[in-house]
Backbone bond lengths (Angstrom), bond angles and torsions (degrees), N, CA, C in turn:
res aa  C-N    CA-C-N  psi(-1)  N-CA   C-N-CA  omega(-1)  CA-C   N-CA-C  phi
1 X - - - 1.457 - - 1.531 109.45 -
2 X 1.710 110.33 136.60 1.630 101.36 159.45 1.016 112.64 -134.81
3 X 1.231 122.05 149.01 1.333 149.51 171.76 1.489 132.62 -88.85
4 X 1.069 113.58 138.92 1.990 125.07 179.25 0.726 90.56 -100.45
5 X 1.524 141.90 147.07 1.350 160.69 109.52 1.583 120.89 -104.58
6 X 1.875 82.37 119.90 2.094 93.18 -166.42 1.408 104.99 -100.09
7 X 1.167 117.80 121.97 1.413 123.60 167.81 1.477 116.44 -109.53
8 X 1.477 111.88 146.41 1.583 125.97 -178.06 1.679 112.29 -46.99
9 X 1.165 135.15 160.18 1.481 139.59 136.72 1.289 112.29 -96.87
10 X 1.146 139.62 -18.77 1.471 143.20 175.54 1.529 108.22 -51.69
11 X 1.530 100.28 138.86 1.860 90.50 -178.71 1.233 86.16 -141.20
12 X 1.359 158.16 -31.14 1.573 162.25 -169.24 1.639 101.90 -56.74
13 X 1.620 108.91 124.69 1.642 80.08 175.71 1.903 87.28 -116.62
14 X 1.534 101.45 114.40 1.407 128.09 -165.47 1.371 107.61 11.56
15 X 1.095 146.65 -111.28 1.727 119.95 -173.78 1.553 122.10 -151.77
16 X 1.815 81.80 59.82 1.364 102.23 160.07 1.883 118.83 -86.64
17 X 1.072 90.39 -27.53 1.708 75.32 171.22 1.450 105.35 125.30
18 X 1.833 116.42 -7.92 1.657 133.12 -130.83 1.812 89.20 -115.24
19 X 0.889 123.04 172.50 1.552 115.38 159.13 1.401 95.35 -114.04
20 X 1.112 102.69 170.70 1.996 136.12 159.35 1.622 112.79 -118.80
21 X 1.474 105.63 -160.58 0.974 148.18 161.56 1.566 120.98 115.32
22 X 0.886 124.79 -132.00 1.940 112.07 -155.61 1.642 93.22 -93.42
23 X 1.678 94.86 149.08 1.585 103.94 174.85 1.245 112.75 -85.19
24 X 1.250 109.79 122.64 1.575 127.09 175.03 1.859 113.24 -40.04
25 X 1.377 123.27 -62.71 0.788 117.33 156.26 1.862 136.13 -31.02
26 X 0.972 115.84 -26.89 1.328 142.88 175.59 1.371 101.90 -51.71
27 X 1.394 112.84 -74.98 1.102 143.18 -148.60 1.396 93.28 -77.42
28 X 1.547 120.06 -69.64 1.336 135.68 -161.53 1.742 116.59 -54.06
29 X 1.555 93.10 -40.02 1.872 97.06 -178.94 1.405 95.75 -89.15
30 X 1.348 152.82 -4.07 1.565 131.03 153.69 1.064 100.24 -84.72
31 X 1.607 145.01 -58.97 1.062 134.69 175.14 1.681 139.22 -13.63
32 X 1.374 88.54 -48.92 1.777 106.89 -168.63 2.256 89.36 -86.16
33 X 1.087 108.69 -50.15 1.458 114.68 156.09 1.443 127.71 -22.76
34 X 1.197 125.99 -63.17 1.501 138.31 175.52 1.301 101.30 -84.29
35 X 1.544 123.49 -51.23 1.309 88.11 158.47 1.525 170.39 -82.04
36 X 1.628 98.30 -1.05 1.179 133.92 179.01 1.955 96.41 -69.09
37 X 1.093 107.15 -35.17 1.811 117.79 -174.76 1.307 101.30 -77.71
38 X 1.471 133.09 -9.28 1.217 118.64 -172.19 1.394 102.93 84.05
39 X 1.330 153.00 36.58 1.236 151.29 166.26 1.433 113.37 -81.84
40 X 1.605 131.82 179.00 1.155 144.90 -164.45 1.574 95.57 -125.22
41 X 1.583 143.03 104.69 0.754 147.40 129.62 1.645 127.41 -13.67
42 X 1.443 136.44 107.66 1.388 125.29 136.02 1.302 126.72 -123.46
43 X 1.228 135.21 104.67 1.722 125.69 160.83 1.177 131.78 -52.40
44 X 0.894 131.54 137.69 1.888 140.82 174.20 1.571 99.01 -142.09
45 X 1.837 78.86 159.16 1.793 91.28 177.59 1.425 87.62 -143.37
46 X 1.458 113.78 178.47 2.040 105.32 152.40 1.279 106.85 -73.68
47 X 1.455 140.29 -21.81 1.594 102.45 -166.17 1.467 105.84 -130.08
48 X 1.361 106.33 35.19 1.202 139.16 -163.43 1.895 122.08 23.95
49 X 1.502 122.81 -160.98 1.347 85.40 152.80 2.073 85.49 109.09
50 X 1.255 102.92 -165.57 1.358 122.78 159.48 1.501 117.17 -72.43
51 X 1.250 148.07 119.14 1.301 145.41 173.05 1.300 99.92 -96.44
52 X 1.335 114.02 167.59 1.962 133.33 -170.59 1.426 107.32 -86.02
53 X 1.068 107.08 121.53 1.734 91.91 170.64 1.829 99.29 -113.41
54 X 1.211 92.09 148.24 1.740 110.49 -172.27 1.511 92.05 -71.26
55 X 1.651 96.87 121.68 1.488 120.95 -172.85 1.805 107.72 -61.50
56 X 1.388 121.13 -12.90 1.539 130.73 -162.65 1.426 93.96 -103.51
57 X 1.379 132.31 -44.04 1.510 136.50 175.54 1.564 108.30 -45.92
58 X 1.180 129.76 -41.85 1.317 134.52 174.75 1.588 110.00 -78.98
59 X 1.242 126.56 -41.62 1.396 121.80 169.49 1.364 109.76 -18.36
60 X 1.536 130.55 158.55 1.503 133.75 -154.40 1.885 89.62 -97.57
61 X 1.061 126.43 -10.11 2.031 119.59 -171.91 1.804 86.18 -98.29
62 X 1.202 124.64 -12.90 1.032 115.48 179.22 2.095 108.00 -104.44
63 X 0.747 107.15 -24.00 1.982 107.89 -174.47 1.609 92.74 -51.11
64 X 1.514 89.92 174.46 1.647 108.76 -170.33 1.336 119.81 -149.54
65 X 1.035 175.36 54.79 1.188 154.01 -138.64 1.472 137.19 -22.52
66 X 1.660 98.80 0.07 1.516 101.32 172.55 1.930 93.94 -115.94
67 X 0.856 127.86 -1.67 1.542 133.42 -164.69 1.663 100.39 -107.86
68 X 1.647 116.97 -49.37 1.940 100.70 155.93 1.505 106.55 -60.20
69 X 1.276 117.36 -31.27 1.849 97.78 -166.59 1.233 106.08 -70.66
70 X 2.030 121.46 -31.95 1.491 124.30 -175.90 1.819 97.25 -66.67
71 X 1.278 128.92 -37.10 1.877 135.20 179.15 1.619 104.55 -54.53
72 X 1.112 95.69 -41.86 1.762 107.45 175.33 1.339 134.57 -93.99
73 X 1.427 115.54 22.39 1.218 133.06 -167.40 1.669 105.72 -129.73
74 X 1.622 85.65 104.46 1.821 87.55 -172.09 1.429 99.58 -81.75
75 X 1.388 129.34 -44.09 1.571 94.63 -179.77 1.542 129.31 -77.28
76 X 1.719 115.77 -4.19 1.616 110.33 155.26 1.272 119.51 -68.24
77 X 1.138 128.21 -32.65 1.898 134.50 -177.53 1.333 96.72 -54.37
78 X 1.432 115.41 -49.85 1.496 131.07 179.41 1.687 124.53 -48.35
79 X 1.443 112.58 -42.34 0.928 112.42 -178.13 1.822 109.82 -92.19
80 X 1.253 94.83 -31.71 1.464 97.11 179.36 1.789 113.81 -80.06
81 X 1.393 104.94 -3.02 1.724 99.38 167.33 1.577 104.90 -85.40
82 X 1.204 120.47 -0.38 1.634 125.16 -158.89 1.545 130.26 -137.18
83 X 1.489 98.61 10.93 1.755 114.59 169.21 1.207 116.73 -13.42
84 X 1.458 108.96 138.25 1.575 105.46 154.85 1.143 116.28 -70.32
85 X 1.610 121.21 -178.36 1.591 129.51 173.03 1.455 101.20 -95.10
86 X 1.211 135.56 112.85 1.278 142.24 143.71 1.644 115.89 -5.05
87 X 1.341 118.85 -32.51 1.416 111.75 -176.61 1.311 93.94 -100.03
88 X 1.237 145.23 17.08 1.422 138.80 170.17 1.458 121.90 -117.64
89 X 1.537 99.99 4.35 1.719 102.93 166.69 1.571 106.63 -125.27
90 X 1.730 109.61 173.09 1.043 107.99 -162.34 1.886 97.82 -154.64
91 X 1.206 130.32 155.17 1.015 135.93 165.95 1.328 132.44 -29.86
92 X 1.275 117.42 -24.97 1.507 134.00 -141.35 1.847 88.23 -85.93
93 X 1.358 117.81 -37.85 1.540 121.93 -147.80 1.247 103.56 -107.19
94 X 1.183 137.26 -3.12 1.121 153.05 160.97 1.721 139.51 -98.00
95 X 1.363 111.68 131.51 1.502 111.60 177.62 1.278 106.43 -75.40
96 X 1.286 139.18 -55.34 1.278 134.51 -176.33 1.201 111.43 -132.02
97 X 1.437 118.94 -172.41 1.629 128.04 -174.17 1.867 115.20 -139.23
98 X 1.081 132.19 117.21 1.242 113.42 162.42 1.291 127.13 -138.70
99 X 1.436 119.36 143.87 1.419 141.19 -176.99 1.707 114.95 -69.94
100 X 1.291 155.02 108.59 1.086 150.63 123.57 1.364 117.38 -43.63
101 X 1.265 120.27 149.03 1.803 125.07 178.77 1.513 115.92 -89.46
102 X 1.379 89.71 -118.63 1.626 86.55 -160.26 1.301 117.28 109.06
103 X 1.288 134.26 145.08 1.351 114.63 152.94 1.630 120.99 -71.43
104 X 1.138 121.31 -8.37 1.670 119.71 -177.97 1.446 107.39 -49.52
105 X 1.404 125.31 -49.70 1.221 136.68 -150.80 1.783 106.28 -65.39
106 X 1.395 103.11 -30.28 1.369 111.98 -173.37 1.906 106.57 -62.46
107 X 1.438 95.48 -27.35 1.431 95.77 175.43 1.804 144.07 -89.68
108 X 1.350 92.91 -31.16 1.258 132.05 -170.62 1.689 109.95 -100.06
109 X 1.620 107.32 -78.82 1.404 108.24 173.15 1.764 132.43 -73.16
110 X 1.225 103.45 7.06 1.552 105.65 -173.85 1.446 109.86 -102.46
111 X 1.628 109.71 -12.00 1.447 122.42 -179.40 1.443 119.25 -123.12
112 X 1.649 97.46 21.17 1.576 92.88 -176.83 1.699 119.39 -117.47
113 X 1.265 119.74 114.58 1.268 108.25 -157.07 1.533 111.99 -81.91
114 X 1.352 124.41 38.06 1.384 123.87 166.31 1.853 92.01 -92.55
115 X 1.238 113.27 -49.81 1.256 130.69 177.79 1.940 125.87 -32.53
116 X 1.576 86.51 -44.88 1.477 88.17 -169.19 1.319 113.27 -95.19
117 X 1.914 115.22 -16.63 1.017 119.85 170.39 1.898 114.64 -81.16
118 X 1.168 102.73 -51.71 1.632 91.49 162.04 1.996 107.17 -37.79
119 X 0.877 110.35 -74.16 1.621 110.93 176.78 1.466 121.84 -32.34
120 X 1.451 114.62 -43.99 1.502 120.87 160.38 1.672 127.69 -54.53
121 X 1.325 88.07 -36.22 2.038 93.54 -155.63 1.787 82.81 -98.34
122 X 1.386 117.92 -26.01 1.502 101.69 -176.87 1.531 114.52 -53.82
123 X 1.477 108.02 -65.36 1.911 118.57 165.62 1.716 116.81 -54.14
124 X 1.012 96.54 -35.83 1.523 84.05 157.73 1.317 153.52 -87.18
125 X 1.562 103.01 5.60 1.723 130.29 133.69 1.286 131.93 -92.46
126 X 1.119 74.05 24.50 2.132 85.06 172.33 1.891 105.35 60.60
127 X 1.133 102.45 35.76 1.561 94.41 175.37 1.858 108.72 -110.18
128 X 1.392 122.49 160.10 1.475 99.21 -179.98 1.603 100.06 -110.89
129 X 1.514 101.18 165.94 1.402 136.22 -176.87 1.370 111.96 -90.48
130 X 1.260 142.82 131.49 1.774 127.40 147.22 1.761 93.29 -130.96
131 X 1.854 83.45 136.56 1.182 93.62 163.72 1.661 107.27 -132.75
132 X 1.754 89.94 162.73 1.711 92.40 -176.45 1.628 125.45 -129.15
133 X 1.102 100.82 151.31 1.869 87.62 177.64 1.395 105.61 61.71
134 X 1.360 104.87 -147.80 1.871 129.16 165.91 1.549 90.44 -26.22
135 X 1.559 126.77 -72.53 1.319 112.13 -146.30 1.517 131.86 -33.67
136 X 1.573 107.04 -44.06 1.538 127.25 -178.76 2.001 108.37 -25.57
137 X 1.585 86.79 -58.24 1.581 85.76 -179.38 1.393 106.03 -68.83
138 X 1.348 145.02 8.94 1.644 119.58 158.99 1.543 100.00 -75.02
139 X 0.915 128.88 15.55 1.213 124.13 174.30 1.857 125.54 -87.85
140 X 1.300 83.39 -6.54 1.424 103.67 -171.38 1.581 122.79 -54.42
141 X 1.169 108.56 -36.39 1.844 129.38 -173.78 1.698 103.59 -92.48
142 X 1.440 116.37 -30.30 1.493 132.87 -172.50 1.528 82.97 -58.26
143 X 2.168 110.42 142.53 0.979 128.52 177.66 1.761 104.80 -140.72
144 X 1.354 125.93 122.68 1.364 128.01 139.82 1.218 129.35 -3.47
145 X 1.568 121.91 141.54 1.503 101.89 163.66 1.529 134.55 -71.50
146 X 1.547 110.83 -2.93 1.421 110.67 155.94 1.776 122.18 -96.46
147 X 1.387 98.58 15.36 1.619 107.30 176.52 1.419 128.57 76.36
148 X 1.397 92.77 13.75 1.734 87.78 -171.47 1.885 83.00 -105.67
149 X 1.013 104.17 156.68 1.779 129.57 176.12 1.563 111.21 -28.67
150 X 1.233 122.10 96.95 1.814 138.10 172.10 1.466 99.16 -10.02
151 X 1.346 103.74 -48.60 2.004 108.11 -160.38 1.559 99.06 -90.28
152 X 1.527 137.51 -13.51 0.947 113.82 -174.49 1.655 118.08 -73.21
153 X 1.296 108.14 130.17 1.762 121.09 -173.14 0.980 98.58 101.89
154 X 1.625 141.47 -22.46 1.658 105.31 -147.56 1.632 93.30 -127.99
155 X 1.431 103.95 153.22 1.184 133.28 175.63 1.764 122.12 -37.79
156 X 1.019 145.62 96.98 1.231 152.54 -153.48 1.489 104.01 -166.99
157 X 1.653 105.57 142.24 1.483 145.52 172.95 1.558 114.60 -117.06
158 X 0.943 121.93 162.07 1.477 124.40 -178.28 1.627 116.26 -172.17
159 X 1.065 156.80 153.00 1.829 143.09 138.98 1.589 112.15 3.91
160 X 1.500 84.04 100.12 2.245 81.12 -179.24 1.526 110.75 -73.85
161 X 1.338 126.34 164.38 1.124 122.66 175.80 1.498 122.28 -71.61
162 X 1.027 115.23 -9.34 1.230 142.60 171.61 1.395 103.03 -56.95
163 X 1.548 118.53 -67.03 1.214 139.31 176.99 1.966 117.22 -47.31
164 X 1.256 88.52 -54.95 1.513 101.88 173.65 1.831 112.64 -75.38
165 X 1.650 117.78 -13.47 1.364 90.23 147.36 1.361 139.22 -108.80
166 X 1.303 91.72 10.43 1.557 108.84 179.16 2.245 94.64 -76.96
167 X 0.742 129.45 -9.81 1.430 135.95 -164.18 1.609 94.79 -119.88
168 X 1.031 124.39 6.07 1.321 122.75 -166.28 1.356 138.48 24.36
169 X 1.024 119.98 51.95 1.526 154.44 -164.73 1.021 130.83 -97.04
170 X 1.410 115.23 -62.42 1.826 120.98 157.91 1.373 117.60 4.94
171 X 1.256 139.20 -97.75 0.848 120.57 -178.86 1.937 134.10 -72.94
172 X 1.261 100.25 26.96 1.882 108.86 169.13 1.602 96.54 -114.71
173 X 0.898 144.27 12.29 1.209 135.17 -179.79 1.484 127.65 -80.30
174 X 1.008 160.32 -131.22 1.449 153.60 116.81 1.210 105.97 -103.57
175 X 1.108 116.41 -54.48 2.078 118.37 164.08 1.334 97.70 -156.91
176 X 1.339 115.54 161.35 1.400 155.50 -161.09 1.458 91.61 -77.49
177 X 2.023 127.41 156.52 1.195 96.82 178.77 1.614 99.76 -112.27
178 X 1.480 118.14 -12.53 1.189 126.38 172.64 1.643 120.58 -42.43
179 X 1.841 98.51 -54.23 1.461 124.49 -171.82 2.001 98.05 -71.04
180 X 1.479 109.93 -29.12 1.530 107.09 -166.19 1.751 87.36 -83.18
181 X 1.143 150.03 -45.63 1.169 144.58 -163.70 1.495 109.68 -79.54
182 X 1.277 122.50 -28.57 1.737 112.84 157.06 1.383 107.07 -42.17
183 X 1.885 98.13 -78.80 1.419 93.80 -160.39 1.141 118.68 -68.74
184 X 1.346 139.57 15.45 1.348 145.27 149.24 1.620 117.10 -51.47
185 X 1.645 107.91 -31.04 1.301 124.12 -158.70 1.119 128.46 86.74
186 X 1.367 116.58 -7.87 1.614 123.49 148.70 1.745 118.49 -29.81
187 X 1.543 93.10 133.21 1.546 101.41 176.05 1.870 105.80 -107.67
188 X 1.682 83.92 103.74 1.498 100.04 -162.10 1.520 108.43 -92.21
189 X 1.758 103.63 132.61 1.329 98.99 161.56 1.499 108.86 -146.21
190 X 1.778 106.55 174.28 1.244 108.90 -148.05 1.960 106.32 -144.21
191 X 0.677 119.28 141.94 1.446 111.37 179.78 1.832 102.96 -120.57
192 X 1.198 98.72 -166.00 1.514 91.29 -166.35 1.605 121.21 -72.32
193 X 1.228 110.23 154.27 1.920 114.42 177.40 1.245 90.38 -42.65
194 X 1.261 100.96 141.56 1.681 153.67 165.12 1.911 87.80 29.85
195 X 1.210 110.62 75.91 1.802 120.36 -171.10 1.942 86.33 -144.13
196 X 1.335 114.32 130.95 1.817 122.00 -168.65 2.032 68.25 -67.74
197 X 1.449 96.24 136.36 1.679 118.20 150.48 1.600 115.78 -161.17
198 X 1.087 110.17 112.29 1.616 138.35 -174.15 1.389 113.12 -83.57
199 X 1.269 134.13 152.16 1.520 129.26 166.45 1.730 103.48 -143.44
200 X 1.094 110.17 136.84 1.497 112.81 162.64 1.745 106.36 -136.39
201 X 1.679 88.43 138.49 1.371 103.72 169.25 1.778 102.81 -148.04
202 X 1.638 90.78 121.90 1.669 80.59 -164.17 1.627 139.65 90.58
203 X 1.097 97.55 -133.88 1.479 99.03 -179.44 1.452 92.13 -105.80
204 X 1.600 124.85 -12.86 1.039 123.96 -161.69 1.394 136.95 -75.92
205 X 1.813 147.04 90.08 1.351 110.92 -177.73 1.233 145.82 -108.65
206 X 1.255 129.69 133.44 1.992 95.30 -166.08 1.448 98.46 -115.38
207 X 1.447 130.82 160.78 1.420 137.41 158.94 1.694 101.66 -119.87
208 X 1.835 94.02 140.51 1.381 102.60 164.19 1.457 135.31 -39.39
209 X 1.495 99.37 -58.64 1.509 107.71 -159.77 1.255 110.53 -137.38
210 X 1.156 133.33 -152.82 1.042 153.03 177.19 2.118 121.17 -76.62
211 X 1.376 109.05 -37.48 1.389 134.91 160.30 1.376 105.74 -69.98
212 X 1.458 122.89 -5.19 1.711 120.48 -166.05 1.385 86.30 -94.96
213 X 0.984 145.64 -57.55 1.523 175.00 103.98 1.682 87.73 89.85
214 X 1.150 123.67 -102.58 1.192 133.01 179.53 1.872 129.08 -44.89
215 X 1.479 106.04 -64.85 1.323 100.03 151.78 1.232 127.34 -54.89
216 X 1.227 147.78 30.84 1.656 157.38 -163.56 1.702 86.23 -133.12
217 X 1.670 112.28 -58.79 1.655 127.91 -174.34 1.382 96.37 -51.21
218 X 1.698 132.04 -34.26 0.600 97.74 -98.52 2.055 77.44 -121.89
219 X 1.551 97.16 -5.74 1.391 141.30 168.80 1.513 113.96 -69.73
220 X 1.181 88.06 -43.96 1.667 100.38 -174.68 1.258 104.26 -71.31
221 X 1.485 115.50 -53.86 1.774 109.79 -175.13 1.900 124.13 -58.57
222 X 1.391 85.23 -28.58 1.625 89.12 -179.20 1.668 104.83 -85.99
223 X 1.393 129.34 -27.30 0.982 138.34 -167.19 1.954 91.61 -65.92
224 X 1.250 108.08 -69.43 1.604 133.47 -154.89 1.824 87.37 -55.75
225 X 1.224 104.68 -48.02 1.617 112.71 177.43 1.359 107.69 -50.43
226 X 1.283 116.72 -46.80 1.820 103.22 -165.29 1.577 105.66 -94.41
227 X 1.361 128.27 -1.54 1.089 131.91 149.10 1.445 144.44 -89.10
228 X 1.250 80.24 1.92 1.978 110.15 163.67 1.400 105.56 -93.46
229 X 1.048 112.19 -43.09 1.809 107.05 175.42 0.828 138.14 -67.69
């Protein structure tokens, strides 16, 4: 099996002065996941390259035991100093796809149409999606094959607003991703602040938060499995 994993280039967190970009944790508990399964690793970003990691995700109230092992992992440092470009991959080469958060993504990946079409043509080869945290809202531009909004009807979780004011954020955001997946028509649900809660509908997966992280990985492998069979 191989796997995409898209991470942000965005590092500005709108114009406070602060950086962003993708939560380490994110990355690190699917990471160690796919690869623990024997999976095929690839990273992408849009501008390929090194992507930002949110300077607070590494803070010590935030580490993990899969996030020192990703600090201590010379051939992940390796791959993650050296992303592909998002406009140079494509569905075809891959079993599945997954999103890490962050707030970067809200900036970068939610408005980029290499992004939403990879996201389109992936489910529409019968392959599945997980997204986590922040990611949910790159979903925002993603359209159906009759064009109406990917999320409208279907079951999806994402960063509650709850969450984003407990982080005090609300107003630096571009939009909320809870509030963007209603009016998407998403049938949103949510389990408790920063508590692992997963949703699948479909090919589809989203995790809340940051604790979703792994069980989201972890969806995908069994998911990608029974659609390989």
């Amino acid at each position: 099996m191989k796997v995409l994993i898209v991470l942000t280039s965005h590092d500005e967190l709108g114009d406070t002065g602060r950086k962003t970009g993708f939560w380490l944790e994110e990355l690190a508990a699917p990471y160690y996941r796919f690869e623990d399964a024997g999976w095929e690793i690839v990273l992408a970003s849009p501008r390929g390259g090194r992507p930002p990691l949110d300077p607070k995700s590494n803070e010590p109230g935030s580490q993990t035991d899969e996030t020192r092992r990703f600090e201590a992992d010379q051939e992940a440092l390796a791959a993650l100093a050296d992303t592909v470009r998002l406009d140079s991959v494509s569905t075809d080469g891959f079993d599945a796809v997954f999103y890490p958060g962050g707030h970067g993504p809200l900036w970068d990946l939610a408005e980029d149409a290499n992004s939403a079409r990879l996201i389109e043509t992936t489910l529409r080869s019968g392959k599945p999606l997980a997204l986590v945290c922040h990611a949910p809202g790159v979903l925002r531009h993603a359209v159906g094959e009759d064009g109406a909004p990917l999320v409208r009807g279907k079951q999806v979780t994402g960063f509650a607003n709850s969450e984003e004011e407990a982080v005090q954020l609300t107003d630096v955001v571009p939009f909320l991703v809870e509030d963007e997946l209603k009016n998407l028509g998403g049938v949103y649900s949510r389990g408790e602040d920063w508590s692992p809660y997963v949703v699948r509908d479909g090919l589809l997966i989203t995790g809340q938060n940051p604790a979703s992280s792994a069980a989201a990985a972890d969806a995908l492998i069994e998911l990608a499995g029974s659609v390989r069979a």
